[in-house]
Structures are given as structure tokens and as C-alpha cells.
CHARMM internal coordinates of N, CA and C (Angstrom, degrees):
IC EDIT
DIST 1 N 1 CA 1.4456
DIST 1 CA 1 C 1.5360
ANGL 1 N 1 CA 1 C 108.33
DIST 1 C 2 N 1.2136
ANGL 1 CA 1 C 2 N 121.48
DIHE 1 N 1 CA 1 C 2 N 146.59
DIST 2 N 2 CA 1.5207
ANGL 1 C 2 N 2 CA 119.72
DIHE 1 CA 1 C 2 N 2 CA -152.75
DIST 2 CA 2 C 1.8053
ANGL 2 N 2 CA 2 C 91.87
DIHE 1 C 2 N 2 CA 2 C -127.37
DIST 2 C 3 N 1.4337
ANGL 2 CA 2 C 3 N 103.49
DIHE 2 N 2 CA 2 C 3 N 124.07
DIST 3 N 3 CA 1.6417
ANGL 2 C 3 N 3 CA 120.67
DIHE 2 CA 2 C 3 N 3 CA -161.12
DIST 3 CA 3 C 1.9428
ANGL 3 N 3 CA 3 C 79.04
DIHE 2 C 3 N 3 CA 3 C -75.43
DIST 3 C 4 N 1.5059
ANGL 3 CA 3 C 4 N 78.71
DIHE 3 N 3 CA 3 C 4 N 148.65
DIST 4 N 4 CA 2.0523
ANGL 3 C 4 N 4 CA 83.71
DIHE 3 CA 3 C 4 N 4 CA 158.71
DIST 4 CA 4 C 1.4682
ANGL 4 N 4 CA 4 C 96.88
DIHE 3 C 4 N 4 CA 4 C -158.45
DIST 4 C 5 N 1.4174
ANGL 4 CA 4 C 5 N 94.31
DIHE 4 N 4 CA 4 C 5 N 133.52
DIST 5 N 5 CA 1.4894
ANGL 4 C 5 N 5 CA 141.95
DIHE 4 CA 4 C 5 N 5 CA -174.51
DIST 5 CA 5 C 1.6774
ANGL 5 N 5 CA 5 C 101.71
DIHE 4 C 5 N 5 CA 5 C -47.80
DIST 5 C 6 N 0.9236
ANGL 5 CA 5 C 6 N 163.06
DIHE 5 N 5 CA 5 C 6 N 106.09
DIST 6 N 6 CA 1.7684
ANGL 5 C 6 N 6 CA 147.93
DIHE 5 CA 5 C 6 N 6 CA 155.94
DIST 6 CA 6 C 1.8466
ANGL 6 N 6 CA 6 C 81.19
DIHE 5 C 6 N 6 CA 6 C -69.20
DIST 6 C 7 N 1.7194
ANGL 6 CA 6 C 7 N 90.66
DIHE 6 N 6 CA 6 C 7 N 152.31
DIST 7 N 7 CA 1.4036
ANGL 6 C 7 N 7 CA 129.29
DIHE 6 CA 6 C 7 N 7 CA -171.21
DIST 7 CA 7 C 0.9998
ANGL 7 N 7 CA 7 C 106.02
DIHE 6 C 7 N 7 CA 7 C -133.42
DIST 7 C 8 N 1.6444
ANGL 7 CA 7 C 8 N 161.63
DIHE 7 N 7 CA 7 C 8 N 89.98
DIST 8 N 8 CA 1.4588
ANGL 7 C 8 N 8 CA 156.58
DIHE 7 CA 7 C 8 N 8 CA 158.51
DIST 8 CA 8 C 1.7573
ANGL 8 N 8 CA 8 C 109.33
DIHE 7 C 8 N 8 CA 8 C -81.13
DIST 8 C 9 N 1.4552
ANGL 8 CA 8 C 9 N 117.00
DIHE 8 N 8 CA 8 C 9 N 139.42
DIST 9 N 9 CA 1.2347
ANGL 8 C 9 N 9 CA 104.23
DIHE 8 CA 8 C 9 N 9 CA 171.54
DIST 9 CA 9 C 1.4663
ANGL 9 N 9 CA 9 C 88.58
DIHE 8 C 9 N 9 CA 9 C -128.20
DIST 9 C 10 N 1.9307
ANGL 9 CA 9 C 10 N 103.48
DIHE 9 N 9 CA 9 C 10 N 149.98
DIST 10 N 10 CA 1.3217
ANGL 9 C 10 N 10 CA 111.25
DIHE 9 CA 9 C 10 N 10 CA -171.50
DIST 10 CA 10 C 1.9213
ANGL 10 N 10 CA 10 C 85.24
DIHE 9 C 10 N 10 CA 10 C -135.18
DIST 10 C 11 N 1.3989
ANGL 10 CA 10 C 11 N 86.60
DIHE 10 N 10 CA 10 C 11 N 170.00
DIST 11 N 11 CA 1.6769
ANGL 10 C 11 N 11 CA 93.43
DIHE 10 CA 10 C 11 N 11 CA -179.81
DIST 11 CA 11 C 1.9684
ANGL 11 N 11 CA 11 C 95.12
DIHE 10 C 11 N 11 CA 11 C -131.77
DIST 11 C 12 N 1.4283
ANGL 11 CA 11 C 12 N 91.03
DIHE 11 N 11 CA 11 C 12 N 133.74
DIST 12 N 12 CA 1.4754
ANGL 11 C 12 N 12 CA 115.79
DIHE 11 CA 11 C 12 N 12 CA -176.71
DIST 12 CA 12 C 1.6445
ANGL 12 N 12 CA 12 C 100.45
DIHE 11 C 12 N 12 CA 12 C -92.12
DIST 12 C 13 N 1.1109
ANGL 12 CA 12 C 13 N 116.71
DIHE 12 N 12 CA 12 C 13 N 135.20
DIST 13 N 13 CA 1.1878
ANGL 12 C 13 N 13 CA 115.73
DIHE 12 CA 12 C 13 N 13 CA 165.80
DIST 13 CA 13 C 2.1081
ANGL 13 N 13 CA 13 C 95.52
DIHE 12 C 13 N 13 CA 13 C -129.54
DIST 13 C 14 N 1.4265
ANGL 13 CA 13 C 14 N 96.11
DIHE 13 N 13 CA 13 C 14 N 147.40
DIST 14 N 14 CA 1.3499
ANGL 13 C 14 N 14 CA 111.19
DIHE 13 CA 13 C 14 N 14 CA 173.36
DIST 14 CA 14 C 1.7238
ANGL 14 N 14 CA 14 C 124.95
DIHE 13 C 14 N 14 CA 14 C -166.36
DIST 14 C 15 N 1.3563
ANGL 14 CA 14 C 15 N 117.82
DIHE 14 N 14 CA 14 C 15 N 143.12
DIST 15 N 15 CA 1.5295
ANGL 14 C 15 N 15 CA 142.36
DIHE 14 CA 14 C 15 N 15 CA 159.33
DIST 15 CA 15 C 1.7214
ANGL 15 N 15 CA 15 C 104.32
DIHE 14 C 15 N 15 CA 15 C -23.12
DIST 15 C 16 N 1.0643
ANGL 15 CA 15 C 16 N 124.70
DIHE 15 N 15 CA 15 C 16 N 146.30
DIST 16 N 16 CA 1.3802
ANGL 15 C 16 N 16 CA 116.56
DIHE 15 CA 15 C 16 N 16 CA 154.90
DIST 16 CA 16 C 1.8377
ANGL 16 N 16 CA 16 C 114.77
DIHE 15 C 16 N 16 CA 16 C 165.69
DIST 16 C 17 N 1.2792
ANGL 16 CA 16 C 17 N 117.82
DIHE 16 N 16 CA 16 C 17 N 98.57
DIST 17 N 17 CA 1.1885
ANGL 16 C 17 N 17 CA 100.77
DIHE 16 CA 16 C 17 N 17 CA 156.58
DIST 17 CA 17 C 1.4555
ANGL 17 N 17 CA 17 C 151.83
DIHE 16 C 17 N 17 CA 17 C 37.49
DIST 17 C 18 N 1.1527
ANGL 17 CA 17 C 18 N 117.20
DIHE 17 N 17 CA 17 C 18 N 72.86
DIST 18 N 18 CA 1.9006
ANGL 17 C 18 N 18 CA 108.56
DIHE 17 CA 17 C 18 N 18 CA -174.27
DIST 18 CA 18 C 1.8091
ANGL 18 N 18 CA 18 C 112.67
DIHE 17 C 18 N 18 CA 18 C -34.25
DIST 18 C 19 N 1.2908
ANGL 18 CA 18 C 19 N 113.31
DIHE 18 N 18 CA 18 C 19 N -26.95
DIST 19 N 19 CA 1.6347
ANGL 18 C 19 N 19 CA 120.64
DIHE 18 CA 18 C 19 N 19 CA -166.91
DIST 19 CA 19 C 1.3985
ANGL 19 N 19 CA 19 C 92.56
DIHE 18 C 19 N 19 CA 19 C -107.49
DIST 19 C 20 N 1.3362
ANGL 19 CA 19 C 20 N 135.60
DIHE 19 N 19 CA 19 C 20 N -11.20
DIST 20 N 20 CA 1.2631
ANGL 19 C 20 N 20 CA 135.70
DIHE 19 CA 19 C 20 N 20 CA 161.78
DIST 20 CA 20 C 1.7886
ANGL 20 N 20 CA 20 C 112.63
DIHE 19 C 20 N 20 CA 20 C -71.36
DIST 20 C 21 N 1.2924
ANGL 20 CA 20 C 21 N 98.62
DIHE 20 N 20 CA 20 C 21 N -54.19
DIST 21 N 21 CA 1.9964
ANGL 20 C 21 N 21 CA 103.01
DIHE 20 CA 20 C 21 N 21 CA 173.92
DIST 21 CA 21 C 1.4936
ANGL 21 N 21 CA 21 C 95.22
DIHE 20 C 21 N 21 CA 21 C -80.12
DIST 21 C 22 N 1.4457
ANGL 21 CA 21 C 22 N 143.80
DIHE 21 N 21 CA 21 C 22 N -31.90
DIST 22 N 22 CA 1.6311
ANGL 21 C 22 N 22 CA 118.14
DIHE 21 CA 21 C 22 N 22 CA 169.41
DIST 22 CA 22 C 1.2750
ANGL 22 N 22 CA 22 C 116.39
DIHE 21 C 22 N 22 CA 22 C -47.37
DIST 22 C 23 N 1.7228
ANGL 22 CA 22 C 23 N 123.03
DIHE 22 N 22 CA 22 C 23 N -27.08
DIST 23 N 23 CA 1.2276
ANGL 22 C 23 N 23 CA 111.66
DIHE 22 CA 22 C 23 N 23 CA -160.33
DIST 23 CA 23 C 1.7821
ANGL 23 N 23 CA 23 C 107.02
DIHE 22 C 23 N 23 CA 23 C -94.32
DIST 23 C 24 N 1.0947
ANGL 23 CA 23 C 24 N 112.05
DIHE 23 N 23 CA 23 C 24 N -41.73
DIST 24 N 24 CA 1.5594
ANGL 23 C 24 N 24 CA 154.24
DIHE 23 CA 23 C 24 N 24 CA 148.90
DIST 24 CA 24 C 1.4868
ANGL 24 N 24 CA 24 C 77.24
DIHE 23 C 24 N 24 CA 24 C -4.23
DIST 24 C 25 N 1.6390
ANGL 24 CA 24 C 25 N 120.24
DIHE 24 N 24 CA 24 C 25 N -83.29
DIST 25 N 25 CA 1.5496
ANGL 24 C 25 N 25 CA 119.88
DIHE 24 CA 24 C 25 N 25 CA -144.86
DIST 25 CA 25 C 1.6156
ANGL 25 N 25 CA 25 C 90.45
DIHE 24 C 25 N 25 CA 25 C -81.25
DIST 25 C 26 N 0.9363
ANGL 25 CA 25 C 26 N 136.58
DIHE 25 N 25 CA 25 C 26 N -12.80
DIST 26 N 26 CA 1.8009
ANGL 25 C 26 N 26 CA 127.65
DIHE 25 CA 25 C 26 N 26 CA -165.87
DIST 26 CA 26 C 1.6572
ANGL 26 N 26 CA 26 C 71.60
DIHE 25 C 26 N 26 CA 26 C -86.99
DIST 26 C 27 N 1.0065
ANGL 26 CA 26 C 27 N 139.55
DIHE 26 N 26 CA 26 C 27 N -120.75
DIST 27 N 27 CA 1.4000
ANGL 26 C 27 N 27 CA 152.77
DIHE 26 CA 26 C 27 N 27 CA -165.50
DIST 27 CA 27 C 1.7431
ANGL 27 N 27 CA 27 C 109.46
DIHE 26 C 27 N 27 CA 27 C -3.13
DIST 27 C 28 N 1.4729
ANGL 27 CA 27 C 28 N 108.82
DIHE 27 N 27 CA 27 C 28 N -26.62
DIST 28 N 28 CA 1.4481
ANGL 27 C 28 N 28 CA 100.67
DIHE 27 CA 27 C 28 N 28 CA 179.36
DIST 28 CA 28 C 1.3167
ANGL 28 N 28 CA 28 C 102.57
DIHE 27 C 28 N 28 CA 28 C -102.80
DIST 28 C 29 N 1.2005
ANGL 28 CA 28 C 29 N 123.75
DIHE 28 N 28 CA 28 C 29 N -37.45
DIST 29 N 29 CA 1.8099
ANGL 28 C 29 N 29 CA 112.91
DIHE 28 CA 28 C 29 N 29 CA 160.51
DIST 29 CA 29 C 1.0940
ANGL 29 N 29 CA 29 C 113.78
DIHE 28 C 29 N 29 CA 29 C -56.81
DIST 29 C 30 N 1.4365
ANGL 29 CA 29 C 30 N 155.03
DIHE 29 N 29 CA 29 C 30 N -17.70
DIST 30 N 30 CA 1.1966
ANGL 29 C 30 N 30 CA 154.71
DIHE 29 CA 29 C 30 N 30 CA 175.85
DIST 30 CA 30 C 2.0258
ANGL 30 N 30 CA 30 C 100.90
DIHE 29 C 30 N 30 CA 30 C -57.15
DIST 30 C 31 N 1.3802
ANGL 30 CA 30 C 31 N 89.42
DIHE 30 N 30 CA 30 C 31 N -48.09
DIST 31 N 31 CA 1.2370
ANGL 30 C 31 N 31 CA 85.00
DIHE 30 CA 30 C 31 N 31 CA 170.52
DIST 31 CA 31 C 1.5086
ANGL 31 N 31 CA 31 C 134.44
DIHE 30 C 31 N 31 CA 31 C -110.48
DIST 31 C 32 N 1.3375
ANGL 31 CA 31 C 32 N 106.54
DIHE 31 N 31 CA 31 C 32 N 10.20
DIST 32 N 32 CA 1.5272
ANGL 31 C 32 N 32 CA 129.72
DIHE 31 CA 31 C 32 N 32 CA 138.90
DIST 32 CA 32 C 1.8619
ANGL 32 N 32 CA 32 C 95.67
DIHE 31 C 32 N 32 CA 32 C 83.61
DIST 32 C 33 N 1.8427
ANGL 32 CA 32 C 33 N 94.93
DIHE 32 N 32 CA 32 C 33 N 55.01
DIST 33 N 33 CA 1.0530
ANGL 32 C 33 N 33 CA 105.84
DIHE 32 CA 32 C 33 N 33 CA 169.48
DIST 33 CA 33 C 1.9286
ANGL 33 N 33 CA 33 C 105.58
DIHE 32 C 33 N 33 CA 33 C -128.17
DIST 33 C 34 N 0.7516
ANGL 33 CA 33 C 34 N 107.25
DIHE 33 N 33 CA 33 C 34 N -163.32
DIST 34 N 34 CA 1.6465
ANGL 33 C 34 N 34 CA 129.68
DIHE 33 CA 33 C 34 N 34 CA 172.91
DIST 34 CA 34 C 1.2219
ANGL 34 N 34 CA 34 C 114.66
DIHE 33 C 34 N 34 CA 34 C -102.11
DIST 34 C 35 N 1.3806
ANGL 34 CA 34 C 35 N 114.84
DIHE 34 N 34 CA 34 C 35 N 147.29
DIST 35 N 35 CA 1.4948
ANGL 34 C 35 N 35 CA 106.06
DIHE 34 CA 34 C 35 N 35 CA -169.98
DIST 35 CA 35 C 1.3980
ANGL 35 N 35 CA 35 C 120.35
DIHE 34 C 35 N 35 CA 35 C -78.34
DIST 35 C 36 N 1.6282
ANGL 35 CA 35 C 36 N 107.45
DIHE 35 N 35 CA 35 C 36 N -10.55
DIST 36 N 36 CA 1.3183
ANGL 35 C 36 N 36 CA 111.13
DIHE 35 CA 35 C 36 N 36 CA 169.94
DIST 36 CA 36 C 1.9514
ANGL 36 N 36 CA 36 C 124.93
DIHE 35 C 36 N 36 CA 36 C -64.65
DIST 36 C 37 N 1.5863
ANGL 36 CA 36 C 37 N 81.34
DIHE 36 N 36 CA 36 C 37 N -38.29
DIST 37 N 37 CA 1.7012
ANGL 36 C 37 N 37 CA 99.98
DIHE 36 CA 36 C 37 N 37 CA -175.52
DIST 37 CA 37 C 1.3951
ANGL 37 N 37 CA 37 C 104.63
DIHE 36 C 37 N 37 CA 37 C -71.96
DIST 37 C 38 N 1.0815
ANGL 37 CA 37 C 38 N 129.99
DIHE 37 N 37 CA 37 C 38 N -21.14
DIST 38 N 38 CA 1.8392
ANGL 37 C 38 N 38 CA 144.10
DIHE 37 CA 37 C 38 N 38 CA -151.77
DIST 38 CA 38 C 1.8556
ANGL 38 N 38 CA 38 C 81.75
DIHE 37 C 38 N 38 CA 38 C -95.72
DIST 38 C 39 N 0.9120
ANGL 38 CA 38 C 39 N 111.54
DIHE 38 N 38 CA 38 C 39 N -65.22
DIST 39 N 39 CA 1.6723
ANGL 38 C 39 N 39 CA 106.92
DIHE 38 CA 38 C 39 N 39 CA -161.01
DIST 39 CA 39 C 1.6286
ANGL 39 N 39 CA 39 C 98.96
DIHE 38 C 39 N 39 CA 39 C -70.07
DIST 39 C 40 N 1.1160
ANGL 39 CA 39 C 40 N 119.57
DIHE 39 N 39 CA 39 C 40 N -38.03
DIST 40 N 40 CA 1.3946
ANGL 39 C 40 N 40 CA 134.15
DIHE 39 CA 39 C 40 N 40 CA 165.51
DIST 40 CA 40 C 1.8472
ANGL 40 N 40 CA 40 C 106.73
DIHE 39 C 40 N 40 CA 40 C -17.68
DIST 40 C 41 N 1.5773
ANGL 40 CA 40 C 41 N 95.20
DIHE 40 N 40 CA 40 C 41 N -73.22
DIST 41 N 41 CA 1.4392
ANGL 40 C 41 N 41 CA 121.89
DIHE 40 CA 40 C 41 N 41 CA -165.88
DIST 41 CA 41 C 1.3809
ANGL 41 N 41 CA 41 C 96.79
DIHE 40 C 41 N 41 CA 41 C -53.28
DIST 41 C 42 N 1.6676
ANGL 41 CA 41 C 42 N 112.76
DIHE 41 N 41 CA 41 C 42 N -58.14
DIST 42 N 42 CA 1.3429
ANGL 41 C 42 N 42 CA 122.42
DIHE 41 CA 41 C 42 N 42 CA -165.68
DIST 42 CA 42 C 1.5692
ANGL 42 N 42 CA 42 C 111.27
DIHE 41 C 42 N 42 CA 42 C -31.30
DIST 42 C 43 N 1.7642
ANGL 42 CA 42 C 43 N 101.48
DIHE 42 N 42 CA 42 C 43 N -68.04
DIST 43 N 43 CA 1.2704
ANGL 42 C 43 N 43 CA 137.97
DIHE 42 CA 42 C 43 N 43 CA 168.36
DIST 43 CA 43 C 1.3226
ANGL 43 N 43 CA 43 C 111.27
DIHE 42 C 43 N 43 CA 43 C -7.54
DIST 43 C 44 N 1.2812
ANGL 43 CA 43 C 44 N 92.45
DIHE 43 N 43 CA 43 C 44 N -70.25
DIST 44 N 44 CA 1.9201
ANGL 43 C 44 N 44 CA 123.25
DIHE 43 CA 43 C 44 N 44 CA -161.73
DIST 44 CA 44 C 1.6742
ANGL 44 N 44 CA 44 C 101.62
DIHE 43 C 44 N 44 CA 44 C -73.66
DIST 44 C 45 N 1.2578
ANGL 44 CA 44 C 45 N 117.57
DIHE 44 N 44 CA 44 C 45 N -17.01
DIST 45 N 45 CA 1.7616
ANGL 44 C 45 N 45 CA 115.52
DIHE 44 CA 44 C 45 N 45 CA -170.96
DIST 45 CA 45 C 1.6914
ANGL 45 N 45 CA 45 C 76.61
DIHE 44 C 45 N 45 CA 45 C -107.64
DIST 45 C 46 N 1.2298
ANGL 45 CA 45 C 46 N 167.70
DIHE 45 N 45 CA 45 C 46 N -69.16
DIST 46 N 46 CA 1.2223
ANGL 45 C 46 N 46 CA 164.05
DIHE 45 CA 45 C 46 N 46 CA -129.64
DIST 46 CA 46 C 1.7332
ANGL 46 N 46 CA 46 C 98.00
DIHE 45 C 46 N 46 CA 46 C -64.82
DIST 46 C 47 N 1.7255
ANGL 46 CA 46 C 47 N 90.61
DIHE 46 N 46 CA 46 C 47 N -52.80
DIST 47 N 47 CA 1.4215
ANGL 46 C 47 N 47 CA 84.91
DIHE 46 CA 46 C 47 N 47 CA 179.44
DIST 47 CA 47 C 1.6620
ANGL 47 N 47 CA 47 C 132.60
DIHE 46 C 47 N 47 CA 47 C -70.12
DIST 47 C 48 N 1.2098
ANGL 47 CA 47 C 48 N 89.31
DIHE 47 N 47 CA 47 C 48 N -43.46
DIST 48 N 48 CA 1.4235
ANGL 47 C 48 N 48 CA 95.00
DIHE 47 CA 47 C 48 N 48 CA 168.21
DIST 48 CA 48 C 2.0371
ANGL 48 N 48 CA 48 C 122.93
DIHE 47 C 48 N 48 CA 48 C -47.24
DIST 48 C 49 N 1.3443
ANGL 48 CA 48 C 49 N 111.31
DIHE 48 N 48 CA 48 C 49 N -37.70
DIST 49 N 49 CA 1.0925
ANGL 48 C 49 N 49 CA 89.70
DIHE 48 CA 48 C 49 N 49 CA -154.26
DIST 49 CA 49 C 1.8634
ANGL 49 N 49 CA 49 C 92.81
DIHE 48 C 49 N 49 CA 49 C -110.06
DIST 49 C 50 N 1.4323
ANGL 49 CA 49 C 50 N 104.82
DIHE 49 N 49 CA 49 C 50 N 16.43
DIST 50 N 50 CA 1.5279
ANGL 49 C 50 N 50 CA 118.18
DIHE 49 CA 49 C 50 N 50 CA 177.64
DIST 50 CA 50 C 1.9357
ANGL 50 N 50 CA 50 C 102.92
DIHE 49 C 50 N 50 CA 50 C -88.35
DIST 50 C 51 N 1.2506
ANGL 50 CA 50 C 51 N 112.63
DIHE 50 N 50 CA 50 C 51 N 144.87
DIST 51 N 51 CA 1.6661
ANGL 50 C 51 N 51 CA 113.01
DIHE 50 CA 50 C 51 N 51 CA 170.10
DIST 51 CA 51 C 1.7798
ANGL 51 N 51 CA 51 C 105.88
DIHE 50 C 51 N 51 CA 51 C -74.54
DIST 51 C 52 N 1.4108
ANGL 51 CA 51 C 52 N 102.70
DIHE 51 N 51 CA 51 C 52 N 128.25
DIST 52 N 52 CA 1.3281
ANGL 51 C 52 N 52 CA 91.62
DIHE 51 CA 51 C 52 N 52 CA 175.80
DIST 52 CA 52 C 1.1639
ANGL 52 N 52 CA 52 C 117.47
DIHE 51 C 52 N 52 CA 52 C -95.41
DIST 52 C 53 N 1.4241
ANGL 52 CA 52 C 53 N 150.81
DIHE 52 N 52 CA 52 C 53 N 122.45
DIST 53 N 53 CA 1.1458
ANGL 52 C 53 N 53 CA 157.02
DIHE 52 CA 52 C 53 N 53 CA 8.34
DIST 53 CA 53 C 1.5490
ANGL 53 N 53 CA 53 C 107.46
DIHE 52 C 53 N 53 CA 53 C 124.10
DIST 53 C 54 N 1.2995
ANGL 53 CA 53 C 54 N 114.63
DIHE 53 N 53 CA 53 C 54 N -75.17
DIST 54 N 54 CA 1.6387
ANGL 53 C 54 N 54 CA 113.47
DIHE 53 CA 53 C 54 N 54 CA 159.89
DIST 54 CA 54 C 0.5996
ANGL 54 N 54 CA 54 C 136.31
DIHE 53 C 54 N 54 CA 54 C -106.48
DIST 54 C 55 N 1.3830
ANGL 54 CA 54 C 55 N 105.04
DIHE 54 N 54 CA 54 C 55 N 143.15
DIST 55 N 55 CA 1.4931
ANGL 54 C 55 N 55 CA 132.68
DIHE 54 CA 54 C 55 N 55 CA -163.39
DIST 55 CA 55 C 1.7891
ANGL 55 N 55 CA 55 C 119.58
DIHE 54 C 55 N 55 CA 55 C -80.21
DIST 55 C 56 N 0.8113
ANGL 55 CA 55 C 56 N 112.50
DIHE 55 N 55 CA 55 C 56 N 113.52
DIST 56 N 56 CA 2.0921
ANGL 55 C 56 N 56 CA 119.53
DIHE 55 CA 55 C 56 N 56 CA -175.88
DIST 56 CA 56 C 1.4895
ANGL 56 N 56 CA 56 C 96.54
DIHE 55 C 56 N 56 CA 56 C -52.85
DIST 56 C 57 N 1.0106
ANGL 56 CA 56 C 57 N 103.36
DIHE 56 N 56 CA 56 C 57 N 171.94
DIST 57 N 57 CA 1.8009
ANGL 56 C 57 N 57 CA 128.66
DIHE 56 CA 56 C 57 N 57 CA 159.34
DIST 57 CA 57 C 1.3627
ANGL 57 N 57 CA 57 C 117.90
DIHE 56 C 57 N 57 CA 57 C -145.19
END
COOR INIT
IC SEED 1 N 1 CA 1 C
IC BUILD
């Protein structure tokens, strides 16, 4: 039986600083992404290496 992954995409909206997103995009061009994809990554490693907590049904 072949496991399959569920995928949800949600959209973050947030507050922040003009010198907060200047720094934001230097740090995501560093790695020669978009600042969308950069927080993306962040996101996606937070979760991963966080205990998850809830439980599905």
C-alpha cells in the first residue's frame, strides 16, 4: 500500500517593518530565492523539526 503525503497550502499574511522586509529580501537572495519561497523554506524546516502536537481524525 503506497503512503501519500496530504499537501495544504495556506497564505500568511503579516505586520513588519520596511527595514524588516529590506533585510528579509538580502537573506533570501543570499540564497537566490524570493521572499515568498525564503519564508516558505523557513516555515517548512520549523515544522519539521517542531513535535507535532495535533492529532488528525
Amino acid at each position: 500500500m503506497a503512503t501519500q503525503e496530504s499537501q495544504k497550502e495556506v497564505q500568511i499574511s503579516f505586520r513588519t517593518t520596511p527595514e524588516n522586509r529590506r533585510l528579509a529580501r538580502i537573506e533570501a537572495a543570499k540564497l537566490n530565492m524570493s521572499l515568498n519561497e525564503w519564508i516558505k523554506s523557513l516555515v517548512e524546516a520549523e515544522l519539521e523539526t517542531s513535535p507535532q502536537e495535533t492529532k488528525s481524525s
